[in-house]
C-alpha positions as CSV (number, residue, x, y, z in Angstrom):
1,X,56.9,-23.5,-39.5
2,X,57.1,-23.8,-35.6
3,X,55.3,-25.4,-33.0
4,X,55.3,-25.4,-29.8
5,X,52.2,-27.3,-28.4
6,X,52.2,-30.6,-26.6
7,X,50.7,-32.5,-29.4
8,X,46.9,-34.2,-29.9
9,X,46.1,-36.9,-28.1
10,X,44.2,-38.3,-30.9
11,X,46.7,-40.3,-32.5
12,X,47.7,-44.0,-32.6
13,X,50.5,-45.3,-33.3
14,X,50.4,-48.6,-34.9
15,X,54.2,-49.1,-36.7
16,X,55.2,-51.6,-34.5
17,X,54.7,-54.6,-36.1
18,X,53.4,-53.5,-39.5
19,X,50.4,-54.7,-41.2
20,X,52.2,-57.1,-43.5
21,X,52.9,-56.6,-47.6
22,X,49.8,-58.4,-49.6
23,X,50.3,-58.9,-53.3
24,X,48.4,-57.1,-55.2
25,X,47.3,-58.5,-58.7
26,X,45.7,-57.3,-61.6
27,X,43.5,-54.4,-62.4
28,X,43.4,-53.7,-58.5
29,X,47.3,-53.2,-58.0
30,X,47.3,-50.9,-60.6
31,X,44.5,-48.9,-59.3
32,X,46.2,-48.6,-55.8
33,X,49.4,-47.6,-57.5
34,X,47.9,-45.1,-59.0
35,X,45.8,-43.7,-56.4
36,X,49.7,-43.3,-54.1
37,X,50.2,-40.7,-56.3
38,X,46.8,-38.8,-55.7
39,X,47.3,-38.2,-51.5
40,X,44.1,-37.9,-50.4
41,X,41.9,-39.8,-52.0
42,X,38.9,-40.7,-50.0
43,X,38.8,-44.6,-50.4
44,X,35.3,-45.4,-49.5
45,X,33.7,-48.3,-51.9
46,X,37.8,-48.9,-52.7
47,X,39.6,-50.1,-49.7
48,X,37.0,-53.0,-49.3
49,X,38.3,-54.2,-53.0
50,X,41.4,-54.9,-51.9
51,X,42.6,-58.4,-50.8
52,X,42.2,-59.2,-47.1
53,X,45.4,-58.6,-45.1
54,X,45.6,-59.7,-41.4
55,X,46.8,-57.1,-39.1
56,X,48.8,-58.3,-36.0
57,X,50.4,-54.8,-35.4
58,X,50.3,-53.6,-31.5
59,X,48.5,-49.9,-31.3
60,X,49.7,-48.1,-28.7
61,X,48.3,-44.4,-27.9
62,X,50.4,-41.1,-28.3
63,X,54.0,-41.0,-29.8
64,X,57.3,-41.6,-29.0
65,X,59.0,-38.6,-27.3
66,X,62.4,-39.2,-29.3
67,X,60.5,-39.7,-32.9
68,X,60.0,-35.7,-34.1
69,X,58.7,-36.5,-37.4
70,X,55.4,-38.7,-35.3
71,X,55.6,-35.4,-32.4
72,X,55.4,-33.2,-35.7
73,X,52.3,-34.7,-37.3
74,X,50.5,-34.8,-33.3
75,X,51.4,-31.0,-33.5
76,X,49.4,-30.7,-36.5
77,X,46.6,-32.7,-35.8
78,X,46.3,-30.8,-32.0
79,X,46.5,-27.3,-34.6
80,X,43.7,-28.8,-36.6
81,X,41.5,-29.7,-33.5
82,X,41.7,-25.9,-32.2
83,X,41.2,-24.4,-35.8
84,X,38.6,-26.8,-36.2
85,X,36.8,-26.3,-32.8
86,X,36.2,-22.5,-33.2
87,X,34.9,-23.4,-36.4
88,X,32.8,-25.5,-35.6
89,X,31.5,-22.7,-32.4
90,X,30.8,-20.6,-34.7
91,X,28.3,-22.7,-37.0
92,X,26.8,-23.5,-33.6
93,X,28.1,-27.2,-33.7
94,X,30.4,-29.5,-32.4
95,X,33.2,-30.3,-33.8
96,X,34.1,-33.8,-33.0
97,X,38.0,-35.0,-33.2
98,X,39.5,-37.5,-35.4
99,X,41.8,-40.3,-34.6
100,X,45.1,-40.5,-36.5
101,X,46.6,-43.2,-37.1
102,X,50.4,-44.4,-38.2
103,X,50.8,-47.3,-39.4
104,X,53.7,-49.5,-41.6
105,X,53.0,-51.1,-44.5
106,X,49.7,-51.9,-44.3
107,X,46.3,-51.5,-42.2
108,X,43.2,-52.6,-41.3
109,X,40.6,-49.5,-41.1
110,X,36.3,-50.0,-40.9
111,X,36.7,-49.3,-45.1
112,X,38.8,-51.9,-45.5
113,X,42.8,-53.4,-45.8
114,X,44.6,-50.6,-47.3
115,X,48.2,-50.8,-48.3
116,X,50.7,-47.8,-47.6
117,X,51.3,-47.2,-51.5
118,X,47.7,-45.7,-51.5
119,X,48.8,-43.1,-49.8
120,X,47.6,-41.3,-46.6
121,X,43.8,-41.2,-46.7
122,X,40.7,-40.6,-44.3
123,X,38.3,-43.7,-43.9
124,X,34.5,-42.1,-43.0
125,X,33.5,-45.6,-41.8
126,X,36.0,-45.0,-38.4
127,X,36.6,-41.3,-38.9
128,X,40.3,-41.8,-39.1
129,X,43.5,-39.9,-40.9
130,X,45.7,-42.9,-42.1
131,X,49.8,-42.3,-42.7
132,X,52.5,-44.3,-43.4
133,X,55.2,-41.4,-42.8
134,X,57.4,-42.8,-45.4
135,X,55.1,-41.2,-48.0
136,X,56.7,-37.9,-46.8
137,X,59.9,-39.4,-48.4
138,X,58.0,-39.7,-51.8
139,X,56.8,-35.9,-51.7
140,X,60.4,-35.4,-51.0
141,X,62.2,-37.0,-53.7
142,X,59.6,-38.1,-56.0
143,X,57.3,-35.3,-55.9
144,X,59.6,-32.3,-55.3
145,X,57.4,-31.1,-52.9
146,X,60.2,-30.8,-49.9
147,X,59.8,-29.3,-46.1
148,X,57.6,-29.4,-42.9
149,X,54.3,-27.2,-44.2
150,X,54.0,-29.2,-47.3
151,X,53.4,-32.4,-44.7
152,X,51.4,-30.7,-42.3
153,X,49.4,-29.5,-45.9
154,X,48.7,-33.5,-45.8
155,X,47.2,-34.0,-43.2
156,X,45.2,-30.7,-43.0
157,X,44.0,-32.3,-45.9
158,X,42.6,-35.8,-44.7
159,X,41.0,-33.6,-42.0
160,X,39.4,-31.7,-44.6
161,X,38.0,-34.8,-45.9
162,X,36.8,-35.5,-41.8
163,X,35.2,-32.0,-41.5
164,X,33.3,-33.0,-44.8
165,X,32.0,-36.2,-43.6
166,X,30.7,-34.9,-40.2
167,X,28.8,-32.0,-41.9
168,X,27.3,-34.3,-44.6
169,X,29.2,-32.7,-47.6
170,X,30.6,-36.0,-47.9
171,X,27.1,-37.7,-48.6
172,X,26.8,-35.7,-51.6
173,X,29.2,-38.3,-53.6
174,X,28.1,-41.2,-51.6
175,X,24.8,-40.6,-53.3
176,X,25.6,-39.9,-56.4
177,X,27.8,-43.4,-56.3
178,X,26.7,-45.8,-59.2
179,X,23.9,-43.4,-60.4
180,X,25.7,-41.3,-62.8
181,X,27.7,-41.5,-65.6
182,X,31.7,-41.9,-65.1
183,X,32.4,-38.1,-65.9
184,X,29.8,-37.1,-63.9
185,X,31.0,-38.8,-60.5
186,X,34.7,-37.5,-61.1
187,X,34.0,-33.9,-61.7
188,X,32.2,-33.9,-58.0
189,X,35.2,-36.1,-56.7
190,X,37.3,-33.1,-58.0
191,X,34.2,-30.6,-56.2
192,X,35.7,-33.0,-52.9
193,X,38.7,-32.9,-53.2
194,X,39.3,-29.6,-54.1
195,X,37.2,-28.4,-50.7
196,X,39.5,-30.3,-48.7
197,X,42.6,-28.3,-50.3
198,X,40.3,-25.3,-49.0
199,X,39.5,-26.3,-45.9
200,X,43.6,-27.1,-45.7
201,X,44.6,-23.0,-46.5
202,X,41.3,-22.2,-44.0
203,X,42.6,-24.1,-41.2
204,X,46.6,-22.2,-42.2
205,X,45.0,-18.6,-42.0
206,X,43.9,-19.7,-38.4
207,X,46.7,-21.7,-37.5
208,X,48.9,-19.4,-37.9
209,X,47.1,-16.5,-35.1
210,X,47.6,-19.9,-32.7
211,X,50.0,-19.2,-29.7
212,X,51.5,-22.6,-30.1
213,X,52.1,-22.0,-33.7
214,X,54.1,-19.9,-35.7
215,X,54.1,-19.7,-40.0
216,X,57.9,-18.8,-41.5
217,X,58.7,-17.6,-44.4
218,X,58.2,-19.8,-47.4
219,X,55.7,-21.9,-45.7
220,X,52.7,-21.3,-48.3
221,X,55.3,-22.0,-51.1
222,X,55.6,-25.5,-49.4
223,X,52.2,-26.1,-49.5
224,X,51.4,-24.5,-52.7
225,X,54.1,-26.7,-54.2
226,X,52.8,-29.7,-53.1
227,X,49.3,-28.6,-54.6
228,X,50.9,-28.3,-58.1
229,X,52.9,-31.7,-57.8
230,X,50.0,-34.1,-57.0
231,X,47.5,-32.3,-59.7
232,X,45.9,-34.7,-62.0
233,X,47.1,-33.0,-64.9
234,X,50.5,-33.0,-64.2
235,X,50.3,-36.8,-62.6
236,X,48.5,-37.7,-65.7
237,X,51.6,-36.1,-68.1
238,X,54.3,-38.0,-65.9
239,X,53.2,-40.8,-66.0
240,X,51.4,-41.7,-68.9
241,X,52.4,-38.5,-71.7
242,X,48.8,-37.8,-71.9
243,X,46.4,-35.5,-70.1
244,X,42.4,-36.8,-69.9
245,X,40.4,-34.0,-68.3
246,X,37.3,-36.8,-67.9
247,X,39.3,-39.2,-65.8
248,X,40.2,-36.5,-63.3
249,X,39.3,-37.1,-59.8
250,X,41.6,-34.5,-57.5
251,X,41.8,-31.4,-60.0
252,X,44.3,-29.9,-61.8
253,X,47.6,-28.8,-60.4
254,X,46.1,-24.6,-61.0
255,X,42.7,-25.4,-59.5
256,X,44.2,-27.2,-56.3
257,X,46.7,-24.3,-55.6
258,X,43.7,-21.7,-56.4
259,X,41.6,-23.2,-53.9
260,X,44.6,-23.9,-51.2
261,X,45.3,-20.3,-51.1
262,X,41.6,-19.2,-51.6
263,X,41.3,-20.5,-48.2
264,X,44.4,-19.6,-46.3
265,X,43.5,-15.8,-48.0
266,X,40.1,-16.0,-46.5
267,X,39.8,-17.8,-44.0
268,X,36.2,-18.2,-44.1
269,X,34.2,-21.5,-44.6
270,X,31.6,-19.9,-46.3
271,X,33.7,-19.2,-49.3
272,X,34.6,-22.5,-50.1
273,X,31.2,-24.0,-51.6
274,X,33.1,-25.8,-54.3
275,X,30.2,-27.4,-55.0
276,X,28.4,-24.4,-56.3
277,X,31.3,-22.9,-58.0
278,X,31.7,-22.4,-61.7
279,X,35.2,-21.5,-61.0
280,X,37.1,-25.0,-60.8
């Protein structure tokens, strides 16, 4: 892909320092570990659990001019905003902009201390996209999932998982939190998540007609490759030799590629109730 924008002035850059490495122990480390391999996961009721990590990092506005992986993922974000905006016109709202933030190591967000092995996430308390950009070195080389779209695919994403929240979709698992059954609660995580991977191809189809923006060849592959890598079943297999549909909480590696390119085929918002689809 190309871009050719300035970049959003939405994001924060909070590397300097880093948030510190807190040991994690038990149960809870092995959650978090876990959850780096699902990207996306929306950490609500989660973050707070972990231990308390003090944050001493500087945050400075914008990114540095000479760092083109940080002036990639503004370029994004600023692709996201104008996708987003029209959107949002269109519904006859207002589409209110997210902060991103980078950060090293660790971080303090209004859902808690959050560790960079968690992956990047979206926080609903602060309506902010968190990334540690060395995770794009795990899609890399532990993931397979290699080249510029499959990142920007990350964080169109965690914006998904914004445009959720401010139109209430998100509520719908807030509620259901702690009065259903297990199962129940992760087959509408997987309803979540797999919007978000719509809303990710919905904001590519319009991203693409952009002046500051330009798709290449093999783009969609990169994002349709990351899809399959971070599917629960195949995380499942890899790391543990077993697959347990119940336990999933992202969707399979088939549904989250189905619904990636339902949306970048059709660009329209009204397709992707996955909440009222029997086809997951």
């Amino acid at each position: 892909m190309q871009w050719f924008g300035k970049g959003s002035g939405n994001v924060e850059d909070g590397r300097s320092g880093g948030g510190g490495r807190t040991a994690l122990g038990g149960g809870i480390g092995l959650i978090v570990i876990v959850l780096g391999l699902f990207f996306g996961k929306d950490l609500t009721g989660l973050v707070g659990q972990l231990p308390a990590g003090a944050e001493n990092t500087e945050v400075k506005q914008g990114v540095p001019a000479n760092d083109p992986q940080a002036q990639f993922v503004s370029g994004v974000l600023e692709s996201t905003e104008q996708v987003w905006d029209r959107e949002f016109q269109a519904m006859g709202k207002t589409y209110e902009y997210p902060k991103l933030r980078l950060f090293r190591d660790g971080v303090q967000t209004a859902c808690g201390y959050a560790q960079s092995n968690v992956g990047p996430f979206y926080c609903p308390g602060d309506h902010k996209v968190y990334i540690d950009l060395s995770f794009y070195d795990d899609l890399k080389n532990r993931f397979g999932a290699a080249g510029d779209f499959a990142q920007a695919y990350v964080i169109a994403h965690e914006v998904g998982h914004h445009v959720q929240n401010i139109l209430g979709i998100s509520a719908k698992l807030d509620e259901a939190r702690g009065k259903v059954s297990e199962k129940e609660y992760n087959r509408l995580s997987v309803k979540l998540e797999l919007q978000a991977d719509f809303f990710a191809g919905l904001w590519a189809h319009h991203a693409q007609n952009l002046k500051d923006f330009k798709l290449e060849e093999g783009d969609i592959e990169e994002a349709l490759t990351a899809a399959n890598a971070i599917g629960d079943d195949k995380l499942q297999k890899q790391a543990t030799g077993d697959v347990q549909p119940d336990s999933f909480t992202h969707g399979t590696s088939q549904q989250r590629m189905y619904w990636f390119k339902k949306g970048f085929e059709t660009g329209d918002i009204r397709q992707g109730d996955t909440f009222n689809s029997n086809n997951l």
